[in-house]
N, C-alpha and C positions, 0 to 999 in steps of 0.2 A: 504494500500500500504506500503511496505516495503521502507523505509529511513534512512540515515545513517547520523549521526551527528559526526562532527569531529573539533578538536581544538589540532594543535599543539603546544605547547611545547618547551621552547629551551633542555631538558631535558629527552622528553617523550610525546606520543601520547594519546590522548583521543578519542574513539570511541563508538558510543556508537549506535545501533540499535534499530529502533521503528516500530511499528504497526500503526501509521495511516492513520484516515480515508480523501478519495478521497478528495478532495479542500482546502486541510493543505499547510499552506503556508509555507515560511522558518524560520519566527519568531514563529509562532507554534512548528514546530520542533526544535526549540531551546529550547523554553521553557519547552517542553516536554522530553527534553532527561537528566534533572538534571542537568545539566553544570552550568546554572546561578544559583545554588545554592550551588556549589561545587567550584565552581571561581565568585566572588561575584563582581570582577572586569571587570567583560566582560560586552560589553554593545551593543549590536547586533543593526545594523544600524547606531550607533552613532561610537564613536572613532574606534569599533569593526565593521568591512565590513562582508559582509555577501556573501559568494558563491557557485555553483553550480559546481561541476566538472573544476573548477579555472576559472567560468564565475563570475565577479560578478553580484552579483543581490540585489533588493530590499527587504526589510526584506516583504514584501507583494508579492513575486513575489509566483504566486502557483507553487508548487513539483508535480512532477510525480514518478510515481514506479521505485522504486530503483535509485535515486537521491541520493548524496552526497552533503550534506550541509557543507560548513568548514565556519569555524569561524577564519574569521582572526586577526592576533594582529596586533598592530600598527608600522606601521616603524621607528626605534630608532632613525637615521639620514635620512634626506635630498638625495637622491643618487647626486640631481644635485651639491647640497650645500656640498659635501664632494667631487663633482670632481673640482668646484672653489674653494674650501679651498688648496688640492692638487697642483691644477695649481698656485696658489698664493705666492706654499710654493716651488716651481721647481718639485715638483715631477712628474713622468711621472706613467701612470696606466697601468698595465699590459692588453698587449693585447690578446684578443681571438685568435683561432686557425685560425677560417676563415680568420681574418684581417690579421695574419701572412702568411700564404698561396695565399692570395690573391696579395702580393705585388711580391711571385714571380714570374722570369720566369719558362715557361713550360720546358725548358733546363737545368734548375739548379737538 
């Protein structure tokens, strides 16, 4: 079965395409695609999550044909902890479009 192994980059994309066989898990296809040996850093299930088409999943979870394995990095900050850092410090966070639109009237 055809599977695609991926790990972005703040920089650049890594992809990489493989041939295996039916009951390959998503840690198999990691291991199988060179990455941990090219990035010696990544550590797939542990600080590095493991996903399917941006599902996460278990490094044991079985692929199917033509699945997209991403290798994800780690979150540099907190999202919660840099919006109480923010509120702490007055600052206010930029809102989305929805919540902008949402406060108008239908008349404006």
């Amino acid at each position: 079965m055809k599977i695609e192994v991926i790990y972005a980059l703040p920089d650049r994309q890594e992809l990489v395409t493989l041939d295996l066989p039916d009951g390959s898990t998503a840690q198999q296809a990691v291991e199988a695609s060179g990455l941990l040996q090219k990035y010696p850093d990544i550590e797939p299930g542990g600080r590095n999550k493991l996903g399917v088409f941006s599902k996460l999943v278990k490094a044991d979870a079985l692929l199917r044909d033509r699945d997209r394995v991403e290798i994800y990095r780690p979150l540099i900050a907190d999202p919660k902890e840099v919006r109480r850092q923010k509120a702490a410090e007055g600052k206010v966070m930029k809102r989305g479009a929805a919540e902008l639109n949402a406060g108008e009237s239908p008349d404006a």
